[in-house]
N, C-alpha and C positions, 0 to 999 in steps of 0.2 A: 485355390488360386483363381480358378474361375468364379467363382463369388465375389472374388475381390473384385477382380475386374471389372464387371456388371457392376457394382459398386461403385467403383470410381467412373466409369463411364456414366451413368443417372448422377452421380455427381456434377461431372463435369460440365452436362448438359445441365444444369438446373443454374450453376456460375456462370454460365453463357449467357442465356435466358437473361441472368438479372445485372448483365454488364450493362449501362447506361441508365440503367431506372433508378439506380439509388438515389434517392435524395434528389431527384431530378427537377427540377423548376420550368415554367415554360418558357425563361429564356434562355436555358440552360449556366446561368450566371446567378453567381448573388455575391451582394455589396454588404459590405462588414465596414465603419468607421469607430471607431477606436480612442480614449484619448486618457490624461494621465486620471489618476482619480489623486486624493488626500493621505489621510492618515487617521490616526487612533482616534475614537470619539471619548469624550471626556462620563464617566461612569461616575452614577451617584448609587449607595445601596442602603436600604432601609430593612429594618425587620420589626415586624409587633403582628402581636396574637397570631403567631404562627406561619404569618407570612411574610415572606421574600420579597422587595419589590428594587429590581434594578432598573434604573431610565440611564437616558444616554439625552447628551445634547444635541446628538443628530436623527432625534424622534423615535428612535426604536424604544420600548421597552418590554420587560419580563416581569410576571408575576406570578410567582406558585410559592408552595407548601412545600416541607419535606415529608418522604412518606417511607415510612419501612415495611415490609414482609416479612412475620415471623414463620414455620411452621411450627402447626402445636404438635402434643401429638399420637395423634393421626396421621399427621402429616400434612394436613389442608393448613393453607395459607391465608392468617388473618394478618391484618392490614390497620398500622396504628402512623396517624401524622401528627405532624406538627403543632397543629390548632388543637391535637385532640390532647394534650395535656394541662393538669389544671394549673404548675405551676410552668410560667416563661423566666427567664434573666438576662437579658441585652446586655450586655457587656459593649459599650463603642472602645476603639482605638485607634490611636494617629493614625494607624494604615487600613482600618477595616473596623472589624467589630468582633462579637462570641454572641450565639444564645444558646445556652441549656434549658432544654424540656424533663420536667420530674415528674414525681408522685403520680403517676399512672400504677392504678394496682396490677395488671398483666403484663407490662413490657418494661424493657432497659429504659435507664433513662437516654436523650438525646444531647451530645454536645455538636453544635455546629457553630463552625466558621467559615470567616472571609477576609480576604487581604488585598486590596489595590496594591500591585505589582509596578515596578517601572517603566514598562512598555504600555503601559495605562491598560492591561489585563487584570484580570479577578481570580484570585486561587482558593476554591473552597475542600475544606477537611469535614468527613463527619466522623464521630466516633459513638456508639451505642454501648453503652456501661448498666450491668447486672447490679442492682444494690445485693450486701451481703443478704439483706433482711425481702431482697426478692420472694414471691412464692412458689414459682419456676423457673427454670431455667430453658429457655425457648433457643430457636434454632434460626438463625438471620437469613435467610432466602435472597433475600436483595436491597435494596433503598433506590428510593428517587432524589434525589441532591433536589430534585429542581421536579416539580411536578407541574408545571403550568396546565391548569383545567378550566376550561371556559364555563366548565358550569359550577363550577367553585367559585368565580369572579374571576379566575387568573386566564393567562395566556400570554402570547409572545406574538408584540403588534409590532407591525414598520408603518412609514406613510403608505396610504394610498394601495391598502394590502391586496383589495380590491378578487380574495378565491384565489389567487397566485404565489406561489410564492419558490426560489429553485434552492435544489438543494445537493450539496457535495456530501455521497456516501462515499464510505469506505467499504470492502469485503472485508469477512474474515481473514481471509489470505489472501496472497496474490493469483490466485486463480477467481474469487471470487468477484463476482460487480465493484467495480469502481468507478465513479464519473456521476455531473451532475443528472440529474431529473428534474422536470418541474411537477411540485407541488400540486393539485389542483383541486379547487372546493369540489365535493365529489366521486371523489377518488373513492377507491374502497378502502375504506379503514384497515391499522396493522392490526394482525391475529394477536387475541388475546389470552391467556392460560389465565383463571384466577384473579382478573383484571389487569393482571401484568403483560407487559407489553411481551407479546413471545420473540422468544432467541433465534428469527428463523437467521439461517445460513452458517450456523455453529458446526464447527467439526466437519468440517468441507461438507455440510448437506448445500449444494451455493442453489441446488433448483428451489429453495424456500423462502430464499433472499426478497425479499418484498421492496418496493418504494416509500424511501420514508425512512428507510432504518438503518442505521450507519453504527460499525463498530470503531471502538478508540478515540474517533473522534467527529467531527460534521463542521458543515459551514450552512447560511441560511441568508440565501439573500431576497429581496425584496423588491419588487417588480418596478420599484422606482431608480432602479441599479443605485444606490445611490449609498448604501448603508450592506456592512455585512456581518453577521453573528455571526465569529469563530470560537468552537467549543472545542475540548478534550479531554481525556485522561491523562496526568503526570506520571504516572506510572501504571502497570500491570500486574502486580502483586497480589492481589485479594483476590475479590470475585471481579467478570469481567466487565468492561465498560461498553455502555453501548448508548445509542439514541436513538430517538424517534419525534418524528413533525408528523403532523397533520391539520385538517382543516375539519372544525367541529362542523357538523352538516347544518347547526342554526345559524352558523357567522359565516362571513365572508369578509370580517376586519381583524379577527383574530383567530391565530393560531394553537393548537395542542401542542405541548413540547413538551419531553420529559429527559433528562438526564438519568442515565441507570446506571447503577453498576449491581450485578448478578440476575438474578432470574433465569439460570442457565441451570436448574437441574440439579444444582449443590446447594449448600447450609453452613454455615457454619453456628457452633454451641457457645452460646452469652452464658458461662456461670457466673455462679453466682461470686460478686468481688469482682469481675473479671470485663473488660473490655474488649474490642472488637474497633478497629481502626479501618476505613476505606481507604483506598486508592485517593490522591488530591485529585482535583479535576480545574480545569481553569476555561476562563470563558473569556473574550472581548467581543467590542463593537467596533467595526472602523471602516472608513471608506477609503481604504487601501486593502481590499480582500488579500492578495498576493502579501504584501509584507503585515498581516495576520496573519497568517498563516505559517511564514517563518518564525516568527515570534513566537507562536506555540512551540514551535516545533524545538525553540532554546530554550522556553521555560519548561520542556519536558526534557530536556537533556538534563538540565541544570539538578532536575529531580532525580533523574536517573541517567548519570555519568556515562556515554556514549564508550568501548569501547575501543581505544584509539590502534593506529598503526602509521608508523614510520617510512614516509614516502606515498610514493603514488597508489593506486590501485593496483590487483592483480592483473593485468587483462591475460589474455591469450585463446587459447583456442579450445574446445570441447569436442567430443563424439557425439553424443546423441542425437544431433538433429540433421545428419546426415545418415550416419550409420545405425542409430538406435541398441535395443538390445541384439541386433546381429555382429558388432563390434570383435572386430580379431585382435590379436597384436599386430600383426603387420598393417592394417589399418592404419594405428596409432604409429609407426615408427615411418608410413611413407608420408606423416606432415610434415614431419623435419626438415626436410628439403627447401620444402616449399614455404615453410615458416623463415629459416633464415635468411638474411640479407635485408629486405625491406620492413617484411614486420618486424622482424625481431628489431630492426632500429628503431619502430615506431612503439615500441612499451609493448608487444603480444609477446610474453613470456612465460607464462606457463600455459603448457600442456597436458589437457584434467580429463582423463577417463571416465567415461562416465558407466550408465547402467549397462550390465551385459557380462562385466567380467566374471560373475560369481555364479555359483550354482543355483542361489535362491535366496532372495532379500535372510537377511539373519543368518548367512553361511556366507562370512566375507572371506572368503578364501578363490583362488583363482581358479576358471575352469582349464579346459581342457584348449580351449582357445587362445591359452595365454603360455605357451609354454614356458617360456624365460621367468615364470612367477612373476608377483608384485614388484618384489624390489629387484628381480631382473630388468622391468619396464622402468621403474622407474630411476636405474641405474644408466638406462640407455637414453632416455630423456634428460638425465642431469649434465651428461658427458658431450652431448650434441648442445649445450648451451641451456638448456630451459629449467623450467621450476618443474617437477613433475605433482600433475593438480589427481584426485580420486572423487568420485562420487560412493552414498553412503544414505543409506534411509536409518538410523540409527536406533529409530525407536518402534520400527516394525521388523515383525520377524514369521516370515511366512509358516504360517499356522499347523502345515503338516512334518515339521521339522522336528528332529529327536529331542531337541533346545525344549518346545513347548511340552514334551512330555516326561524331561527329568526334571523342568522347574516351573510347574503352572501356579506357585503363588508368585513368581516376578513378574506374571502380565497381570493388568490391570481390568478389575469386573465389575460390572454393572451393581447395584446395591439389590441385586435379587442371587448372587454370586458366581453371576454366569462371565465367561469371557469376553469381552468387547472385542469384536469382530470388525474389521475395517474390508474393505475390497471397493472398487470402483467400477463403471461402466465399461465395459471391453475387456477387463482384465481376468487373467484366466486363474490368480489365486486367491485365497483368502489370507488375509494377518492379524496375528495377534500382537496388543500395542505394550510395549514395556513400561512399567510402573517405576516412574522414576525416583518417586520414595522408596522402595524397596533397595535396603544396602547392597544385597547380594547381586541386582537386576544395575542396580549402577554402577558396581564397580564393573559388572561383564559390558557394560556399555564401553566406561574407560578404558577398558583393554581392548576394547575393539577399534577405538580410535589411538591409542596409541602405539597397536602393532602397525597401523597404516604409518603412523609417523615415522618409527623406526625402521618400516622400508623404504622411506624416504618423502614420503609425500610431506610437501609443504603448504601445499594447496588442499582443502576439503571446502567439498560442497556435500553440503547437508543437506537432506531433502525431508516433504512429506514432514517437517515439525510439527505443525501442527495434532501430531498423535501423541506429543510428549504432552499437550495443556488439554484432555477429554478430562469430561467429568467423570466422575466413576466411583468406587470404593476401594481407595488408595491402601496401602499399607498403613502410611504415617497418618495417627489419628492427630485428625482435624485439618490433614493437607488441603485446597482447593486445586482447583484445574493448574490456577497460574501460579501457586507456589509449588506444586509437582514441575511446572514447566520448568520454571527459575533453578528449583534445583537440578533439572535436566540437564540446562545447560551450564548451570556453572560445572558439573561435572564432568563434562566436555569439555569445557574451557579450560581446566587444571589438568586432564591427559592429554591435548594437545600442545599444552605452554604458551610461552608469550611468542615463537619466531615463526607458529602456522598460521596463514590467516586462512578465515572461515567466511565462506558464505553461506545464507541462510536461504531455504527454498521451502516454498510448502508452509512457511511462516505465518500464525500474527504477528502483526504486523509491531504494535509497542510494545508487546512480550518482549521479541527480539532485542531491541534496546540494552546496550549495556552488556553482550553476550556476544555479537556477530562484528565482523569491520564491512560485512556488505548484507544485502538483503535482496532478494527479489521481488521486483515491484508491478511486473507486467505479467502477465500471462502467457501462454505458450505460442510459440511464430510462426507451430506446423498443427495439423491435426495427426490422427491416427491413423487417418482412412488413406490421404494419400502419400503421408511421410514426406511433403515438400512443402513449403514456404508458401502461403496464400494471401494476395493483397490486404483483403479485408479483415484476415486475423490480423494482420500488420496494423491496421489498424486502432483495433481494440488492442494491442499491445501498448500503443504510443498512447492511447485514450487511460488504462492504467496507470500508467508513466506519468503521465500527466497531472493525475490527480494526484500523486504522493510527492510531485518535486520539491515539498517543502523539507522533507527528510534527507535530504542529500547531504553528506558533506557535513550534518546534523547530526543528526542518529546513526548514520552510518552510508557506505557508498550504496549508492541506488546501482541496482541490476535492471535495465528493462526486458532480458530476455538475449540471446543470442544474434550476432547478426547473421542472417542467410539471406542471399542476393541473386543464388542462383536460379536458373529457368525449370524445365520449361515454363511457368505458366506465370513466373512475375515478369512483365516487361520494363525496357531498360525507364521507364521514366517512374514504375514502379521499384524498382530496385534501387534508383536516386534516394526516393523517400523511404525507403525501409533502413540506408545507408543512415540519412541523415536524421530520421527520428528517433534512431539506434544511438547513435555519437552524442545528442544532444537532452535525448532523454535520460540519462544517467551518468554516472561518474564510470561504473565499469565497463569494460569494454570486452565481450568474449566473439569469437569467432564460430562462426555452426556448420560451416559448408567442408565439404571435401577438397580438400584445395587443391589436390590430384585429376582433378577432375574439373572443376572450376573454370567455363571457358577464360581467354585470355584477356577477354573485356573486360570482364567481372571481376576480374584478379587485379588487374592495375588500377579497379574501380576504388579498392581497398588500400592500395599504392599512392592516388590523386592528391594532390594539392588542397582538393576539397575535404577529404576525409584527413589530411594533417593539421587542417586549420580547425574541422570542425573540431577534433580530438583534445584540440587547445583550451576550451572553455575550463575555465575556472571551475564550475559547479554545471549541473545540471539546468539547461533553459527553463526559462519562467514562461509557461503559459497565458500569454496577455488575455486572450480571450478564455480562460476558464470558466468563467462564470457566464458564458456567453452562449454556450453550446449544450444544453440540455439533450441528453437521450430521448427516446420516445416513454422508453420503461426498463424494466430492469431487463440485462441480457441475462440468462440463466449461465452462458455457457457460449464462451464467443463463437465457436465451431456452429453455434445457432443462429448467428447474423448472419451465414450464408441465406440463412431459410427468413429471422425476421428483419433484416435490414432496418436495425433501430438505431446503431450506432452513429452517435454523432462526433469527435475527436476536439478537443482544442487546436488549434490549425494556426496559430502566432506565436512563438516560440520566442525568447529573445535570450541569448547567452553574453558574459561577461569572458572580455580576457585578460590578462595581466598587465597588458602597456594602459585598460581604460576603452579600448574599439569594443565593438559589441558584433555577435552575428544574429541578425534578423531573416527567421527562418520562416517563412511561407508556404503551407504545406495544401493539396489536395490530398483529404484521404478519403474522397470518394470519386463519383465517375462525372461530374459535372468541374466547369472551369470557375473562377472565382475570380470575383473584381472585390478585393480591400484595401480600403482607402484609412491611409492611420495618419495622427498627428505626429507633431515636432513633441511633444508632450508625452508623448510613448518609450522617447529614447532619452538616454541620461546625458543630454551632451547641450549645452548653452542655444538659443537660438537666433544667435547673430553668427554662428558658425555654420560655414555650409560643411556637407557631410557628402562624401565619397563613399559610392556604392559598386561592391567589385561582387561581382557573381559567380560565387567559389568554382561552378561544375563550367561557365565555359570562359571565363574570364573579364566579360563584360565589363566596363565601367560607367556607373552614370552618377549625375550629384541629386541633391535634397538641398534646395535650398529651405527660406522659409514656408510656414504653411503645410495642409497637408501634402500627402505625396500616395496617387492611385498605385495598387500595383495589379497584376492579373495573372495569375497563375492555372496552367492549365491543368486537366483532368487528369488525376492520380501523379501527379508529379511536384516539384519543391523548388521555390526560388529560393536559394539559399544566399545571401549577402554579406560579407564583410564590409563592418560601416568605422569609418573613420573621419575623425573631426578634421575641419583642413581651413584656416585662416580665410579671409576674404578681404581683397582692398577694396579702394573707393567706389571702384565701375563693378564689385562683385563677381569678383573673380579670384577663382583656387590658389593662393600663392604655396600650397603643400606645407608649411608652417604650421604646428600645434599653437 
């Protein structure tokens, strides 16, 4: 305990220290203008002698090769492209094209394709085919869809590229980095294995996460703001997808890009007669980054059919991030109280136990702390009004349990046929991860989820998924990471029925697709060390959040994480903005705080007129400035932007509501104040209409006529405005008339 303490106190003083320096300017101000951009650029695409060549009419274009990774074997990884086959056959069509690569005496043949999409995006298939009359049968390690190499000839140019260029990664999960970076000629190049671009930040390693390398999907924009590359995967089913930029150290006008999918550690066998099909991937150009962005996000549904559910989200309240694993049941039974009447009118309905109640991840049974059992708790939760919600790591099972020693072919082993060992920093055990090929490891899955349903829970959060998609030496010959996942979770999905809904935590991110009705998109809102709510993870929470809004409401409800508002150490203009980049950065809404405990500011903080209207958006706010706000570099690990202070956040938020008003949210999430000045062009609303501005948290009212309109927002706090269109007569004046 006293370790702790001295702990937290060098903590605390180290957050002191760096209160005002963030991000600090010398005038302690900075001006941000703002205004609408376009739409989709019009794509042309050409192929011969092996290469790709896509232009766009708004100057961007791409040129590369396809390239695959066989293993021989040995094992060592040779590398056959597109150019390198003697015979080609172009195939054009009304919507795209085909070419087939043959007659290579060592590799599969190549079929690829392309399709111009409606949304004026580009969907490419590749598929690598064994002739019967093959003379081996080799092992697929990965492929490049898209190999842009400048010293091939190829690369990915915009105008005026000039060693710049910024870039939207994604993490493996939602713990991992998300948010743009900028590019820059010079940079260290990404780590290579065998010339392939390495997999760092795979399987929650996120300290390896480089700049540059983005899972699922990326965006690329170009220092001229003016133009943006949005790429992705349409689905997660094979091997996984990934990308990488960079700036070749000879140019500073073109860029390295490569599209992947695999290179993560697995293979799959090309026999002979026999086929092998990728994941599609789709790419545009458009100078409407933001609505690119959703666009993908449809034509990844469209591929893989979103998981749907009837009515609103789940929200309601959680344990963890007050209580943690010390969690009683009387904990959980004194929300109650404090849940009915106002929340419970505002949509907080279920009540989701979280980690603590069990003896040991893999032993879901109740401790000694829960006397009334599961389905006593959650007997006593249904009857008080609520949904009763559980938490669940389903595909870990702590490694010294009797489970691991009457069934050690259901976890999943390395191809040397050792156990795959998972554990974390701080944490006191080790776990073994369950092989979701394995019949006998999934049906004790399914029965673990649905003795929780049968005590009642309606609610599961699913954690830590990401140990269902490790690579490894699966039972099922020829499974991959993401077909073990898939069938992980459809397994789950058929013990708990269609009337549970699920959210997914610890996730990849388009894995989940098609499996989840929610996901988690941010990162955590507390650290370990002091068990409470810290500005600047607030931060990097909303900065995650931020980069995935295009998934909302899409692929599934966005989770940003928990809201917690309490003290001591956020104050009230910080707990405004943890309040509203909580509300607006996703469709879910969970509660984190003890609400027993909760002074009585803070409670009716969650009561306010401001937190009813924010709750009203339609979908998750659109980030105006996304593209605007580069990181310094990658954060390994947000609990480390106390120490590097690199996070930068999108700070323009803009949500829709159902009458057509919009709220235009203005946020500090650092310690400096901000003067941003946005056009009439920013908001969806005619510009012969003036626009009433009401200030959700103190009521204020002011108009926007034509022209820009300055606003200034102070240090770590959030002008939050409901804007609505209001007629004007002759002398220009509000008549309140739509």
């Amino acid at each position: 305990m006293k370790y702790r303490l001295f702990i937290i106190f060098i903590l605390l003083a180290f957050i002191i220290s760096c209160v005002g320096k963030k991000h600090s300017s010398e005038s302690g101000e900075a001006m941000h203008v703002f205004g609408h951009v376009g739409g989709p650029c019009k794509l042309t695409t050409d192929m011969a002698a092996g290469v790709l060549n896509i232009s766009s009419d708004c100057g961007v274009s791409l040129t590369g090769k396809i390239r695959l990774g066989f293993e021989n074997e040995s094992g060592a990884l040779q590398w056959v492209a597109s150019a390198d086959y003697p015979n080609e056959s172009v195939e054009p069509t009304e919507s795209g094209g085909s070419a087939t690569y043959s007659g290579h005496p060592s590799f599969p043949n190549i079929s690829f394709s392309w399709k111009h999409l409606e949304d004026d995006g580009l969907r490419f298939d590749l598929k690598a085919t064994n002739p019967m009359t093959a003379s081996s049968e080799p092992r697929l390690a990965g492929a490049e869809l898209i190999s842009a190499q400048v010293e091939d000839g190829g690369g990915l140019q915009f105008p005026d590229l000039a060693g710049r260029c910024r870039f939207l990664q994604q993490g493996y999960d939602p713990w991992s980095f998300s948010g743009l970076v900028q590019i820059n000629l010079g940079d260290p190049l990404p780590q290579f294995q065998n010339d392939a671009v390495a997999a760092a930040g795979n399987n929650d390693d996120q300290y390896k996460e480089s700049k540059g390398h983005s899972w699922w999907m990326a965006a690329l924009k170009g220092p001229d703001h003016h133009a943006t590359l949005v790429t992705g995967a349409l689905s997660a089913k094979v091997l996984k997808p990934r990308f990488a930029a960079w700036f070749n150290e000879h140019t500073a006008t073109n860029m390295e890009f490569r599209i992947i999918a695999g290179f993560t550690g697995e293979s799959l066998l090309v026999s002979r007669g026999k086929s092998v099909s990728l994941d599609p991937f789709y790419l545009a150009i458009s100078t409407d980054p933001i609505g690119a962005l959703e666009n993908y996000a449809k034509a990844a549904a469209a591929v893989t059919p979103p998981r749907t559910w009837e009515g609103p989200p789940m929200d309601g309240w959680a344990s963890w991030y007050d209580f943690f694993d010390k969690v009683t049941e009387e904990d959980v039974l004194k929300q109650l109280p404090f849940l009915q009447g106002g929340l419970a009118y505002q949509g907080y309905r279920v009540v989701q136990l979280d980690d603590g109640y069990m003896p040991a991840w893999g032993d879901w049974q109740p401790n000694d702390k829960f006397p009334s059992g599961l389905d006593g708790l959650a007997d006593a939760i249904s009857k008080a009004g609520f949904i009763p919600g559980i938490w669940m790591a389903p595909f870990l099972v702590q490694s010294d349990l009797t489970l691991t020693v009457e069934h050690p072919d259901w976890f999943l082993k390395d191809y040397d046929g050792n156990p795959i060992v998972w554990t974390s920093l701080g944490m006191e055990h080790t776990y073994f991860v369950i092989d979701p090929t394995h019949p006998d490891a999934a049906a004790w899955v399914g029965d673990q989820i649905r003795a929780m349903v049968d005590a009642g829970y309606r609610y599961l959060k699913l954690d830590f998924l990401f140990a269902a998609a490790y690579e490894g030496d699966h039972y099922e010959t020829g499974a991959t990471s993401l077909s073990a996942f898939n069938k992980g979770m459809k397994t789950i999905r058929e013990a708990a029925g269609e009337d549970v809904y699920i959210l997914a935590s610890g996730e990849p991110l388009l894995p989940a697709l098609g499996h989840v009705h929610a996901a988690r998109t941010g990162t955590d809102i507390t650290t370990g060390v002091l068990d409470m709510p810290l500005f600047p993870l607030a931060a990097d929470v909303a900065r995650y959040s931020a980069s995935k809004f295009f998934t909302d409401q899409i692929w599934f409800h966005n989770d940003p994480d928990n809201i917690c508002i309490r003290g001591p150490l956020l104050i009230l203009e910080e707990a405004k903005t943890v309040l509203a980049g909580n509300l607006l950065g996703g469709s879910a809404r969970f509660l984190g705080d003890d609400l027993t405990q909760l002074p009585s500011s803070r409670f009716d903080m969650l009561l306010s007129p401001a937190a009813q209207m924010l709750s009203k958006r339609l979908k998750q706010a659109r980030p105006l400035d996304l593209f605007d706000s580069p990181c310094k570099d990658v954060i390994h690990n947000p609990g480390m932007d106390l120490v590097q202070n690199q996070n930068v956040t999108p700070s323009i938020w803009l949500a829709e509501l159902e009458d057509g008003s919009v709220i235009l949210a203005l946020f500090s999430f650092d310690y400096d104040s901000h003067l941003v000045k946005l056009s009439r062009d920013s908001l969806p609303f005619k510009k012969n209409l003036k626009l009433k501005m009401t200030d959700l948290f103190t009521g204020a009212v002011s108009y926007w006529g034509e022209g820009a309109y300055a606003f200034k927002i102070q240090p770590t706090d959030v002008l939050a405005l409901h804007i609505t269109p209001v007629g004007i007569d002759a002398d220009h004046n509000a008549t309140g008339e739509y």
